[in-house]
LUMLUM-360807 format. One record per residue (C-alpha): residue number from 1; residue in three letters; x, y, z negated. Coordinates in nm, 2 decimals. Layout:
N
NUM; ALA; X; Y; Z $
...
***
This chain:
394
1; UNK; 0.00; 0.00; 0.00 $
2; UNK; 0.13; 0.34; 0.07 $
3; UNK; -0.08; 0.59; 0.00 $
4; UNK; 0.04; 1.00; 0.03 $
5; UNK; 0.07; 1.22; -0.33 $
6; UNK; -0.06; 1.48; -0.18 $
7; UNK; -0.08; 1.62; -0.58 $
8; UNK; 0.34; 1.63; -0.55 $
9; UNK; 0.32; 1.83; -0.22 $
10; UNK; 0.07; 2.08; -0.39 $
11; UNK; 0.34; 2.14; -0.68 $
12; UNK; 0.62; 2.20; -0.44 $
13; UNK; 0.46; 2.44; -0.24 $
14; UNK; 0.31; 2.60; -0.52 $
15; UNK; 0.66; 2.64; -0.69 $
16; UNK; 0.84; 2.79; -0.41 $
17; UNK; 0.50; 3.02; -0.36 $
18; UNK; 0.60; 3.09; -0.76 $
19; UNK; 0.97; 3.19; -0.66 $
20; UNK; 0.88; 3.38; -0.39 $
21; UNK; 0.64; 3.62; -0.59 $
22; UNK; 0.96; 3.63; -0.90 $
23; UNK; 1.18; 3.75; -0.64 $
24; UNK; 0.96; 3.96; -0.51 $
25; UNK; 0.94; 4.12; -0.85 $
26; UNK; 1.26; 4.10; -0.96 $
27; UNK; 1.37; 4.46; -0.85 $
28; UNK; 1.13; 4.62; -1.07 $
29; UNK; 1.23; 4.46; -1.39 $
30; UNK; 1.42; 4.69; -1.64 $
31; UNK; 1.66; 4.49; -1.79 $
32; UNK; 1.75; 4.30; -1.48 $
33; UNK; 2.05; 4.42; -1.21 $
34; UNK; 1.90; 4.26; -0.91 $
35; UNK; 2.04; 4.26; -0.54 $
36; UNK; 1.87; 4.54; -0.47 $
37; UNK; 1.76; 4.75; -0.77 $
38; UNK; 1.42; 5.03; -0.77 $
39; UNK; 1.45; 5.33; -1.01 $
40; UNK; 1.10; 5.22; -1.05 $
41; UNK; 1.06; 4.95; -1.28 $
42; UNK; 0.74; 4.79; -1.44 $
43; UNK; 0.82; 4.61; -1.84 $
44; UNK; 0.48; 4.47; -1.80 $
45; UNK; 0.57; 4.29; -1.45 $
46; UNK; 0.85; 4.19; -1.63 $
47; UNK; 0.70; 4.04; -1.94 $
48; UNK; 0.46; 3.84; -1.74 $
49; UNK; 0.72; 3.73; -1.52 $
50; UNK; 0.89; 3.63; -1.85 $
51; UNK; 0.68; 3.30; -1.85 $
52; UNK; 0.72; 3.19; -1.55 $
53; UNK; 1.12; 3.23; -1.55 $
54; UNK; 1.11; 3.01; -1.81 $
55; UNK; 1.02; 2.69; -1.64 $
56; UNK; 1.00; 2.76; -1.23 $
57; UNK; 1.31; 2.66; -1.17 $
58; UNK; 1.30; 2.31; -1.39 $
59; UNK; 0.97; 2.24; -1.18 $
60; UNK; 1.15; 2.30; -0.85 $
61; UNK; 1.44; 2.06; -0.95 $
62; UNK; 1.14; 1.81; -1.12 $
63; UNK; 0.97; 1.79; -0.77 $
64; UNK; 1.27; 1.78; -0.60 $
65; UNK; 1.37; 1.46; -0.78 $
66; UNK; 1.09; 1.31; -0.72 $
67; UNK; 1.12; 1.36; -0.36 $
68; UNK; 1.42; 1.19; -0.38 $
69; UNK; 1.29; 0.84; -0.58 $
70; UNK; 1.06; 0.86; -0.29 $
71; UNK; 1.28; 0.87; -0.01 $
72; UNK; 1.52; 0.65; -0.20 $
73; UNK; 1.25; 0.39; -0.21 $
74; UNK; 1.29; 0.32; 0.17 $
75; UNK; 1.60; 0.35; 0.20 $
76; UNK; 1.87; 0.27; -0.08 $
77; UNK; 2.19; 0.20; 0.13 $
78; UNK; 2.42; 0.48; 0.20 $
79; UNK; 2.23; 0.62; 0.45 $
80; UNK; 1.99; 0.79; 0.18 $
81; UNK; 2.32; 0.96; 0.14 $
82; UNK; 2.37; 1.07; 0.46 $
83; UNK; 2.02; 1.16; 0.58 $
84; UNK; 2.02; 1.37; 0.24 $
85; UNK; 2.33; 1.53; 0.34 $
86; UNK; 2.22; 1.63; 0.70 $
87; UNK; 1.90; 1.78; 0.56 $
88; UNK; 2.04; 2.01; 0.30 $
89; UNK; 2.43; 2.06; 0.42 $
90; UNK; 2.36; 2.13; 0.78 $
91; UNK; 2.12; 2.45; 0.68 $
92; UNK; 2.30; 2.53; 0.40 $
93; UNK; 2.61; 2.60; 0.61 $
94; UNK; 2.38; 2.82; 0.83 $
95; UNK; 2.22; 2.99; 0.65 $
96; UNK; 2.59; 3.06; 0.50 $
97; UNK; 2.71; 3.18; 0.86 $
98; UNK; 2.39; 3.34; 0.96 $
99; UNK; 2.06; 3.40; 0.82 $
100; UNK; 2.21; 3.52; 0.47 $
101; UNK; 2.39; 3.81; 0.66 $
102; UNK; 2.10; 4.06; 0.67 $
103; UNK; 2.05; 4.04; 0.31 $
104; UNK; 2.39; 4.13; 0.22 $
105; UNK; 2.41; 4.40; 0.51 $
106; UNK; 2.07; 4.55; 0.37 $
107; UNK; 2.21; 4.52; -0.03 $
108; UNK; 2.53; 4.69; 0.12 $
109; UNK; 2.37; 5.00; 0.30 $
110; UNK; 2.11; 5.09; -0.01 $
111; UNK; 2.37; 5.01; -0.28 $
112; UNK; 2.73; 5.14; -0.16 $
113; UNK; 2.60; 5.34; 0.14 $
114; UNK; 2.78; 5.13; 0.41 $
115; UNK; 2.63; 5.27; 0.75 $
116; UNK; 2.75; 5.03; 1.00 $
117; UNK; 2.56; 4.81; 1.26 $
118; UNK; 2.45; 4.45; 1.13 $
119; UNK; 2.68; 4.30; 1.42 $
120; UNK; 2.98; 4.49; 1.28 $
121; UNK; 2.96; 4.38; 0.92 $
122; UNK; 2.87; 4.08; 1.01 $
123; UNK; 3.25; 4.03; 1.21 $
124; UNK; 3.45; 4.25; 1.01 $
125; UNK; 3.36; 4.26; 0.69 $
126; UNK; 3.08; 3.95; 0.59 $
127; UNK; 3.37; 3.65; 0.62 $
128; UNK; 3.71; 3.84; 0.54 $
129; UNK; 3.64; 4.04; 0.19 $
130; UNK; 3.62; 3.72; -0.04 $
131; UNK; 3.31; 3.58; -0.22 $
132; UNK; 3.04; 3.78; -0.33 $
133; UNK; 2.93; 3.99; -0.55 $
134; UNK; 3.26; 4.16; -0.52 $
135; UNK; 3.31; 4.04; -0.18 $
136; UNK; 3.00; 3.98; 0.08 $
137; UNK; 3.02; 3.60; 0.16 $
138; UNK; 2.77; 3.43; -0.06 $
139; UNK; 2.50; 3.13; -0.04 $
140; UNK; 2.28; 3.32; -0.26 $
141; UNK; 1.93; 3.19; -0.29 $
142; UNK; 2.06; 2.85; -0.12 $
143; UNK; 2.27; 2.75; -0.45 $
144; UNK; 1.93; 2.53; -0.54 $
145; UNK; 2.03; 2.35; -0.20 $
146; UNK; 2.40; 2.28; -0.27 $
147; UNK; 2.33; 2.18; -0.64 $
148; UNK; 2.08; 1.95; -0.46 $
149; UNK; 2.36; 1.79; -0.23 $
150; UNK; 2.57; 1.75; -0.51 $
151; UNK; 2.34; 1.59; -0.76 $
152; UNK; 2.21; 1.37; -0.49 $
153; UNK; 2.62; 1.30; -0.43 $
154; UNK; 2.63; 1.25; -0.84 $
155; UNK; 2.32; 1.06; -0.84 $
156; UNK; 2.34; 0.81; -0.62 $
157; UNK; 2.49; 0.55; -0.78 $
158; UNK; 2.33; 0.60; -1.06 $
159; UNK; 1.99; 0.56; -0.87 $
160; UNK; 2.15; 0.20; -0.73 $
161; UNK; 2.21; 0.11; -1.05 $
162; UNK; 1.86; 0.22; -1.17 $
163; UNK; 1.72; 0.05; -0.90 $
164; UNK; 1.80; -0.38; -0.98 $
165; UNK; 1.53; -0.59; -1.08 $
166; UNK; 1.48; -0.60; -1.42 $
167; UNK; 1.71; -0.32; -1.51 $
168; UNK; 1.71; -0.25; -1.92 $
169; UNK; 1.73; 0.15; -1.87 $
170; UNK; 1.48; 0.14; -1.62 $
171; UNK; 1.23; -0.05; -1.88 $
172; UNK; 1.31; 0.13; -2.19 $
173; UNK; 1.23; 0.45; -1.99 $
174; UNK; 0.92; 0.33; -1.88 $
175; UNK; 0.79; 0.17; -2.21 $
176; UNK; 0.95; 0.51; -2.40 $
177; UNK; 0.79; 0.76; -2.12 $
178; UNK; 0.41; 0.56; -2.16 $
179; UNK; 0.42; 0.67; -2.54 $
180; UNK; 0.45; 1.03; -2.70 $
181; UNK; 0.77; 1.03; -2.72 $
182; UNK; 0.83; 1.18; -2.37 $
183; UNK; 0.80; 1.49; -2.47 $
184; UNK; 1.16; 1.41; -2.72 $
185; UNK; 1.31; 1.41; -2.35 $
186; UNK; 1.35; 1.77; -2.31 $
187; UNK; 1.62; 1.70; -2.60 $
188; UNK; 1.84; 1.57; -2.26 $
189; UNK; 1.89; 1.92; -2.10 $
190; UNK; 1.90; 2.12; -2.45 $
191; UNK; 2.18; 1.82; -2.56 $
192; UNK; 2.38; 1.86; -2.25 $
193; UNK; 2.35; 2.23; -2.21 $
194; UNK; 2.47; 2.29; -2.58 $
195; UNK; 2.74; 2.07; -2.55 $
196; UNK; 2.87; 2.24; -2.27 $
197; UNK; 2.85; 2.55; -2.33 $
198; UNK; 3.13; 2.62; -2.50 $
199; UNK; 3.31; 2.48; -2.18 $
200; UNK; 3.08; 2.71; -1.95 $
201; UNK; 2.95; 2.97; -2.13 $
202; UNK; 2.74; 3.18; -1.86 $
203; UNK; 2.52; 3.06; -1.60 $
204; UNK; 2.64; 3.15; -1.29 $
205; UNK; 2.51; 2.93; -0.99 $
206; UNK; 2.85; 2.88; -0.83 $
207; UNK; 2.85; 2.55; -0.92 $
208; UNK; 3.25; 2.50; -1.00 $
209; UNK; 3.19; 2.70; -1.35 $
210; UNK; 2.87; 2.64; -1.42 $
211; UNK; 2.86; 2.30; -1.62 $
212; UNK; 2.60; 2.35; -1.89 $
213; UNK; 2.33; 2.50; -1.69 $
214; UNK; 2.39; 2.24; -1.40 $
215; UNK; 2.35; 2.00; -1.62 $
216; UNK; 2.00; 2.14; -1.70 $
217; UNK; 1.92; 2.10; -1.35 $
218; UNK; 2.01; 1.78; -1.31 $
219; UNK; 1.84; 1.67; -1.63 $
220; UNK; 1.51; 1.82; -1.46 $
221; UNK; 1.60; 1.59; -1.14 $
222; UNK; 1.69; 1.31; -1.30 $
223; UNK; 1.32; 1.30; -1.46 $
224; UNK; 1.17; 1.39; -1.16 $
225; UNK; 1.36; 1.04; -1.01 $
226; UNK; 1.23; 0.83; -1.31 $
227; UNK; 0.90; 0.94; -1.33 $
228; UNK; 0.84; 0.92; -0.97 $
229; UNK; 1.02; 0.52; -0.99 $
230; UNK; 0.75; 0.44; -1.25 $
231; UNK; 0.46; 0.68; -1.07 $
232; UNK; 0.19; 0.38; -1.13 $
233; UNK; 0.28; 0.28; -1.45 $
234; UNK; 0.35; 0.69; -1.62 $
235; UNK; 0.12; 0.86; -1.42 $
236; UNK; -0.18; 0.74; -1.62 $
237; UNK; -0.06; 0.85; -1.96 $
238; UNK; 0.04; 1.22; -1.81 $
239; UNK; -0.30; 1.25; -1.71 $
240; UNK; -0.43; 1.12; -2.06 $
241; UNK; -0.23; 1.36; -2.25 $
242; UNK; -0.22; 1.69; -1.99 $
243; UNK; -0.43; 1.90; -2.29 $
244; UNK; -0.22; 1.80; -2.55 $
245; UNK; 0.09; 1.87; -2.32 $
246; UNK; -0.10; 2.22; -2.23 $
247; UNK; -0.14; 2.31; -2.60 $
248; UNK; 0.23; 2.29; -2.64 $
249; UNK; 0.31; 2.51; -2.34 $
250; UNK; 0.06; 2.76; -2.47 $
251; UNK; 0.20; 2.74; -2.84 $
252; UNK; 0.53; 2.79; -2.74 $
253; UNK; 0.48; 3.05; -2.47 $
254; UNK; 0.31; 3.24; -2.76 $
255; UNK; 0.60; 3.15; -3.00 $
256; UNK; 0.84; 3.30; -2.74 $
257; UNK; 0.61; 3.64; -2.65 $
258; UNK; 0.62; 3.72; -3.05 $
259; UNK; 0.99; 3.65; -3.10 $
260; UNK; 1.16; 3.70; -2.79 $
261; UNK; 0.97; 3.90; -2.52 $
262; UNK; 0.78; 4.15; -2.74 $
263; UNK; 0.86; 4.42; -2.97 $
264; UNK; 0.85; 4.49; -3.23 $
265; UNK; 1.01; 4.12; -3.30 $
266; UNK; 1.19; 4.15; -2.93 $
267; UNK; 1.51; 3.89; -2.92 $
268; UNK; 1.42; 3.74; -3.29 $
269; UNK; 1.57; 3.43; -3.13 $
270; UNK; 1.73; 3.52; -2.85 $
271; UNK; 1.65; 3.60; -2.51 $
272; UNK; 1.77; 3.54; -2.14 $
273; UNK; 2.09; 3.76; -2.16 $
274; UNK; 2.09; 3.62; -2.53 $
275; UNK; 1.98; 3.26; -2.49 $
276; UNK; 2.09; 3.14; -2.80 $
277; UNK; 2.03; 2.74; -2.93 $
278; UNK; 1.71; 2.82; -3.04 $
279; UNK; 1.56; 3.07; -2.76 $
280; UNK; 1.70; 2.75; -2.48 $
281; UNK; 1.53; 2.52; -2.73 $
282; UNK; 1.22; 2.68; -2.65 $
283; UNK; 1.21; 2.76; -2.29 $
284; UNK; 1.33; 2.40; -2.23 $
285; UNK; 1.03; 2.28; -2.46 $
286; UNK; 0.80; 2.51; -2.23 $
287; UNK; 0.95; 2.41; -1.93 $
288; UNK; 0.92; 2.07; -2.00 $
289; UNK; 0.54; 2.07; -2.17 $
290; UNK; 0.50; 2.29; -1.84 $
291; UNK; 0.60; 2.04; -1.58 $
292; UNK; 0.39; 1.74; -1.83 $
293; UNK; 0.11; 1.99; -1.80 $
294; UNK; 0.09; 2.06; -1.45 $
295; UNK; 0.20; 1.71; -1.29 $
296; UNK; -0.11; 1.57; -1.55 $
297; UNK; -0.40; 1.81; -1.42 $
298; UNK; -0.25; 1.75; -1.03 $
299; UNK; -0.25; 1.46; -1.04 $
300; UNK; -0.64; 1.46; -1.22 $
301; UNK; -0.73; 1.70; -0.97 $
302; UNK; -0.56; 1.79; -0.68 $
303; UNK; -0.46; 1.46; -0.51 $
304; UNK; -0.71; 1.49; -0.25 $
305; UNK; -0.63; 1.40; 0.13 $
306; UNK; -0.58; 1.73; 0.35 $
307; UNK; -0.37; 1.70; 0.65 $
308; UNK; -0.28; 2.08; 0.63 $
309; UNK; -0.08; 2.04; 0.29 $
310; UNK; 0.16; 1.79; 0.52 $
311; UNK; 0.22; 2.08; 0.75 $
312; UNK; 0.28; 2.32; 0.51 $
313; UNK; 0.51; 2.12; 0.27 $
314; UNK; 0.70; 2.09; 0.64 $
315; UNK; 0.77; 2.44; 0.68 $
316; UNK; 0.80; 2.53; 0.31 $
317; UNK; 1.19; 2.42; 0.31 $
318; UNK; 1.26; 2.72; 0.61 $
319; UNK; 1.03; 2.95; 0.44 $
320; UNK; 1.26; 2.95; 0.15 $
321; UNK; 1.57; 2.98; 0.35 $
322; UNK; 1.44; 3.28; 0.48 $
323; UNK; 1.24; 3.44; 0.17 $
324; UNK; 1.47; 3.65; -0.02 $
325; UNK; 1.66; 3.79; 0.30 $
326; UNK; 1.30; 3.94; 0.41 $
327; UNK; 1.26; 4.03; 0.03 $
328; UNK; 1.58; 4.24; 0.00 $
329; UNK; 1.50; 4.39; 0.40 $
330; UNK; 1.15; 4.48; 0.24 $
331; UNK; 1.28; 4.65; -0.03 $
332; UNK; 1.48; 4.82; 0.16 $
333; UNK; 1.26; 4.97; 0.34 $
334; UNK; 0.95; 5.05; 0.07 $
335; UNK; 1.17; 5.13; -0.21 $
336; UNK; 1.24; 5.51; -0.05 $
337; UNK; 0.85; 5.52; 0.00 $
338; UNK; 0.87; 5.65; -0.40 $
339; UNK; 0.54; 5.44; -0.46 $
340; UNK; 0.50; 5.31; -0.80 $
341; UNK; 0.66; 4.95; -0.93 $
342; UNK; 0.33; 4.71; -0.89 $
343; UNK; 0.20; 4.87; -0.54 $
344; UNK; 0.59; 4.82; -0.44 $
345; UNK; 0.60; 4.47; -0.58 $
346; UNK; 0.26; 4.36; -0.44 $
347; UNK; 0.37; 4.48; -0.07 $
348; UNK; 0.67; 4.34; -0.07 $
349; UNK; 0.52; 4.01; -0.20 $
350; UNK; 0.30; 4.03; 0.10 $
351; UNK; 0.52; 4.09; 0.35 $
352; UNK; 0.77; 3.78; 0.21 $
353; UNK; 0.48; 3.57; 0.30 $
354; UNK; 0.38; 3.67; 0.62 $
355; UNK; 0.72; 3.70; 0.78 $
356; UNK; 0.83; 3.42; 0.61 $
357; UNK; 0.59; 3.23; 0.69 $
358; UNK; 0.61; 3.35; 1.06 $
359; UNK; 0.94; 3.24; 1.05 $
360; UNK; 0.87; 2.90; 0.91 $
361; UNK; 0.58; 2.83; 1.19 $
362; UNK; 0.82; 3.01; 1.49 $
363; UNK; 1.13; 2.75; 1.42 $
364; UNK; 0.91; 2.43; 1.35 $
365; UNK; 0.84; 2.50; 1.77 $
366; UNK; 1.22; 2.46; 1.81 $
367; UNK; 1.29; 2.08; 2.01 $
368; UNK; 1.56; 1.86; 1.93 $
369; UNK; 1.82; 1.88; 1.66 $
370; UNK; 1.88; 2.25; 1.63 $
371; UNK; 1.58; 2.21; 1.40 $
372; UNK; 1.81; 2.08; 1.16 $
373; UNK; 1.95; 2.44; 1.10 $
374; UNK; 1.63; 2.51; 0.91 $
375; UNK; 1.57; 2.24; 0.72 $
376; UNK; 1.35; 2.07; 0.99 $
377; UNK; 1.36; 1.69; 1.06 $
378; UNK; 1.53; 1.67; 1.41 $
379; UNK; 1.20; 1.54; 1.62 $
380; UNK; 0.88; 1.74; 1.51 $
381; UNK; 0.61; 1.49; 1.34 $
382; UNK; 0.37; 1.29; 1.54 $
383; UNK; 0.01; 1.39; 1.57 $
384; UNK; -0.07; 1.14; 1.27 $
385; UNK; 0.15; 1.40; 1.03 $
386; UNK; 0.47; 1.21; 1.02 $
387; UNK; 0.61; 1.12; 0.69 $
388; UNK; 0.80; 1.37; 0.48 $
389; UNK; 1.11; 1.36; 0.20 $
390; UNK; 0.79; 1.44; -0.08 $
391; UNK; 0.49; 1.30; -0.11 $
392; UNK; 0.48; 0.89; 0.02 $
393; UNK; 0.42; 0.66; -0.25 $
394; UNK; 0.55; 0.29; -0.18 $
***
């Protein structure tokens, strides 16, 4: 029987749609130094962004893992390996080279005042003045795709080993996972993030000095993998207890609001340029009670059959390629408008969509394997919707 999640293709187009509109606001927050900064900033935007920073980021790397226990069930030789490689190295690389140009170029000219064409910083200065932020080159955004390479690269053997008949891990997680003691594993990122810290003190995305918080990443992954391996078996209890996981996500989202995001108790326990062991106990338990929460009412819910959702978790990979280079362009270009933080925000949040998203549907028309440059499987589905890295159940 294979049957389509189409509840897992919901949650990872709804978490990119989630990034997207946290980019979008991320200019106007006032304790934030973004790419591209507005003298205009909104603290109530950035309080209710507040919540969802806490916990996009671990769903993104959840779904994404359980994409992989998918694709890794029909295939488990090494070329999982190399089809995962092709899909996230090869647009990786140009985005890297090409479509990650603009944003720089656009950061460059409202920033430092650099008036040159895009052609010419893109030859003279874009490759030759080191790594950015003091230099230009950068993979920006697409960090989520190499840490993805690399876990996968990490992973792999692990999954293998995971994977044998009868294997004790395997069974221990599944008869721990069915109780209520899954919600004790969010002590696995808050372990291995505390104990690295001291090694890698800041989170910085570049992935050679940035132990502790990949390590958090991969912790959300590698949960993602198990839960999707034991989907028929876990999936069940989730449901059961999505209230009581909800009534922890709400108790400590209001924890955090009175002790870390509000005054006059602002940063009691920390905060995101202060995350101290207790504040990243508590985002990780709302992350995690987050990801129980919503994976239990999708799955309820939202599992119903709709042949659009397979198109659109197609083309959300190049939509996120693309998103935050039309998010800086857009700021550039309404930020001297003078109009106030949300009106700003909520524009620019549009106009990531629709261009993105015009993007998206323009290069899914592209033939052959230039479509793997954005993310695209080389030959375009068949009419019956094709089969996809998320969302097939075996």
């Amino acid at each position: 029987m294979k049957d389509r999640l189409y509840y897992v293709d919901r949650l990872r187009i709804s978490a990119f749609a989630i990034l997207i509109l946290y980019h979008s606001s991320a200019a106007f927050f006032p304790d934030m130094g973004w790419l591209i900064h507005s003298a205009r900033t909104s603290p109530t935007l950035s309080l209710i962004m507040d919540f969802p920073r806490a916990w996009r980021l671990a769903l993104l790397f959840f779904v994404s893992g359980m994409g992989a226990a998918f694709s890794f069930r029909s295939d488990q030789s090494v070329a999982f390996l190399y089809k995962r490689t092709i899909r996230l190295l090869v647009p990786l690389l140009f985005a890297m080279a090409v479509l990650l140009v603009p944003q720089v170029w656009y950061e460059r000219m409202y920033e430092d005042g650099y008036d040159g064409s895009l052609p010419t910083f893109w030859v003279t200065r874009y490759f030759t003045e080191g790594r950015y932020p003091t230099g230009n080159f950068t993979w920006a955004h697409m960090w989520f795709v190499a840490y993805l390479l690399v876990m996968s690269v990490i992973c792999y053997p692990i999954f293998v080993y995971l994977s044998r008949p009868k294997n004790r891990i395997m069974a221990w997680f599944e008869r721990v996972a069915k109780t209520w003691a899954i919600y004790l594993f969010v002590l696995l990122p808050l372990a291995l993030n505390l104990a690295l810290s001291p090694i890698y003190p800041k989170e910085t995305n570049a992935l050679y000095n940035d132990g502790a918080w990949f390590a958090v990443w991969a912790s959300w992954f590698g949960l993602g993998f198990l839960i999707a391996r034991n989907h028929q078996t876990l999936i069940g209890p989730i449901i059961a207890k999505r209230f009581v996981s909800a009534a922890i996500a709400l108790a400590t989202t209001v924890f955090l609001y009175a002790f870390a995001w509000l005054a006059p108790a602002e940063q009691a326990i920390g905060s995101y340029a202060n995350d101290t062991p207790l504040f990243k106990a508590a985002i990780f338990l709302l992350a995690w009670s987050m990801i129980l929460t919503l994976v239990g009412f999708a799955a309820r819910h939202f599992n119903q059959p709709d042949a659009r959702l397979v198109t659109l978790n197609r083309l959300v990979f190049p939509l996120y390629i693309i998103h935050q280079t039309v998010v800086v362009a857009a700021l550039y270009y309404v930020l001297p408008l003078g109009l106030p933080a949300v009106p700003s925000f909520l524009i620019i949040a549009a106009a990531t969509f629709v261009l993105s998203g015009l993007f998206a549907i323009a290069v899914d028309f592209i033939p052959g394997r230039a479509r793997l440059l954005f993310g695209l499987d080389a030959k375009p589905p068949n009419a019956a919707g094709g089969r996809n890295i998320v969302g097939a159940e075996r």
